[in-house]
C-alpha positions in Angstrom: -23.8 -64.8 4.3 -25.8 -64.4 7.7 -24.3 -62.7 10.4 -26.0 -62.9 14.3 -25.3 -60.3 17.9 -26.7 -61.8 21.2 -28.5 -59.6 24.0 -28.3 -61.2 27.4 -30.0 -59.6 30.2 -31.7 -60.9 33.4 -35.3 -59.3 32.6 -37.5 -58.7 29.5 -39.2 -56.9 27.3 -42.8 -58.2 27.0 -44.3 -55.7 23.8 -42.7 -54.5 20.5 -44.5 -51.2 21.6 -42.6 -51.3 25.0 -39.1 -52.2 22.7 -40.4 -49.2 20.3 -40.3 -46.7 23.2 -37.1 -47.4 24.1 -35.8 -47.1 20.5 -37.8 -43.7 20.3 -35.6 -43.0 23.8 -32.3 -43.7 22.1 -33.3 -40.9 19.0 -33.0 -43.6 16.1 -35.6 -43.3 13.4 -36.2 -47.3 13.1 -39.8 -48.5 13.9 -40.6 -52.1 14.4 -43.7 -53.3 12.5 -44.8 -56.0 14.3 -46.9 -57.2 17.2 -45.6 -60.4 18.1 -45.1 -62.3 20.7 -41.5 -61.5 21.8 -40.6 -64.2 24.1 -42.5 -67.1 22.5 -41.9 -66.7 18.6 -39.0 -66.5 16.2 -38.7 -65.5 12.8 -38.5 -62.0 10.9 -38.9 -59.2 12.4 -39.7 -56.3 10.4 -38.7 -53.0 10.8 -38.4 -49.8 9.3 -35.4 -46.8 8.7 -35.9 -43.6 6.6 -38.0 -45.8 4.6 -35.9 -48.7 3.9 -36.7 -52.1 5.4 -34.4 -53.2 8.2 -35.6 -56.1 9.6 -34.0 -59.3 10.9 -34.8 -62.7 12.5 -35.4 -62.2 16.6 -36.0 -65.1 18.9 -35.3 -65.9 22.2 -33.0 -69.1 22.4 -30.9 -71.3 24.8 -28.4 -68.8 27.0 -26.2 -71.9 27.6 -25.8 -73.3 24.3 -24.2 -69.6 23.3 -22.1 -69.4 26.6 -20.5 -73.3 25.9 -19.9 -72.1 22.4 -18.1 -68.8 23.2 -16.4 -70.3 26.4 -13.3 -67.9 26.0 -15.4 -64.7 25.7 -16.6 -63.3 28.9 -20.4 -61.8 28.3 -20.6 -61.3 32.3 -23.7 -61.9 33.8 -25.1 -64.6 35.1 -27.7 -63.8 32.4 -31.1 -65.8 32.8 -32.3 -64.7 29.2 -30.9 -64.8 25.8 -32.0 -63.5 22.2 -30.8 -64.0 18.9 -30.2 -61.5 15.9 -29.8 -62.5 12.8 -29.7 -60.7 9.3 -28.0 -60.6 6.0 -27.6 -57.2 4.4 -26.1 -53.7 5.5 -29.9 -52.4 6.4 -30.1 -55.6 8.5 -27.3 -54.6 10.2 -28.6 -51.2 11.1 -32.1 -52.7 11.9 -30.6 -55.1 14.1 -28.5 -53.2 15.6 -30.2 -50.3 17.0 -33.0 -52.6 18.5 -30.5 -55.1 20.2 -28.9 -51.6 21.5 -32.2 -50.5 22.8 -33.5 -53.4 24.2 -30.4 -53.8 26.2 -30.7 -50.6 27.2 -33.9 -51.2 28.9 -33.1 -54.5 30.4 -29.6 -53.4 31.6 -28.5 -56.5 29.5 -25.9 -56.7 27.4 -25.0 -57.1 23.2 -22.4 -59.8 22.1 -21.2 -59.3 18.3 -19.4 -62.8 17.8 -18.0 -61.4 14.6 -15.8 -59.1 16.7 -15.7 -60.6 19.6 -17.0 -57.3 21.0 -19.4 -57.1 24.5 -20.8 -53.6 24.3 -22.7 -53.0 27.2 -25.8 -50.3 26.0 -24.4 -47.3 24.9 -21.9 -48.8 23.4 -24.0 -51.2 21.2 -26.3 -47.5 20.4 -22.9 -46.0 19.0 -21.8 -49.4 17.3 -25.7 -49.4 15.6 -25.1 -45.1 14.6 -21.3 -45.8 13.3 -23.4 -47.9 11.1 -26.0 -45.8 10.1 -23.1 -43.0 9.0 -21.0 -45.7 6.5 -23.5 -47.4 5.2 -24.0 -44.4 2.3 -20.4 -44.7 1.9 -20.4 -48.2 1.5 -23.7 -48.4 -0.9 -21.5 -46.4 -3.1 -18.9 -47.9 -3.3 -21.2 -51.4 -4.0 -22.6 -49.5 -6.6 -19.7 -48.0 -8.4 -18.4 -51.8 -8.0 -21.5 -53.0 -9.9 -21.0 -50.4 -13.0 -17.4 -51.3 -13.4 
């Protein structure tokens, strides 16, 4: 199962070392291993926490398309940019969430979990991405005690 957040915001970040900075700004040990292109290419994004890959699929994408399919959620704006997230396991999550929580951050933007339903505007979305971070040991072990049963 995939699961996807949204960051609208009315400018950009043009670098992965510009979007690292701001990640090293919000104290979260994930590190983006890429140099990309950020506003022309899609695809996996690879990234790093305590060791553990946490990367996701990042790509900008059409702002309308998501606002005509979540017509009865209100994201605000008007936003002229929009980027995808998309990922499919619990380090994914974490991955995925911290950068779409920075990158917001430095654009003023905003981050849409469709999921939830939830619009968290920066700091939110940075204490969304660190609620994370605490369960998922929790939650590995209880997978794992799962499995052995």
């Amino acid at each position: 199962m995939s699961f996807e957040a949204y960051i609208f915001c009315d400018k950009v970040i043009h670098s992965v070392s510009e979007w690292q900075r701001h990640i090293n700004d919000l104290g979260f040990p994930v590190r983006i291993e890429s140099s990309r292109e950020l506003m022309s290419s899609k695809g996996h994004l690879p990234a790093v926490w305590s060791d553990r890959e946490v990367g996701f699929e990042f790509g900008p994408i059409d702002r309308d398309d998501v606002i005509e399919t979540y017509d009865d959620v209100d994201l605000g704006g008007p936003w002229t940019h929009a980027f995808a997230l998309y990922w499919n396991t619990l380090p994914g999550f974490i991955g995925a969430w911290v950068c779409a929580a920075a990158y917001a951050k430095a654009v003023n933007g905003i981050v849409f979990d469709p999921q939830e339903s939830l619009v968290l505007h920066p700091i939110a979305a940075a204490r969304h991405a660190q609620a994370a971070i605490d369960t998922l040991p929790k939650i590995e072990a209880l997978a794992a005690a799962k499995k052995r049963t």
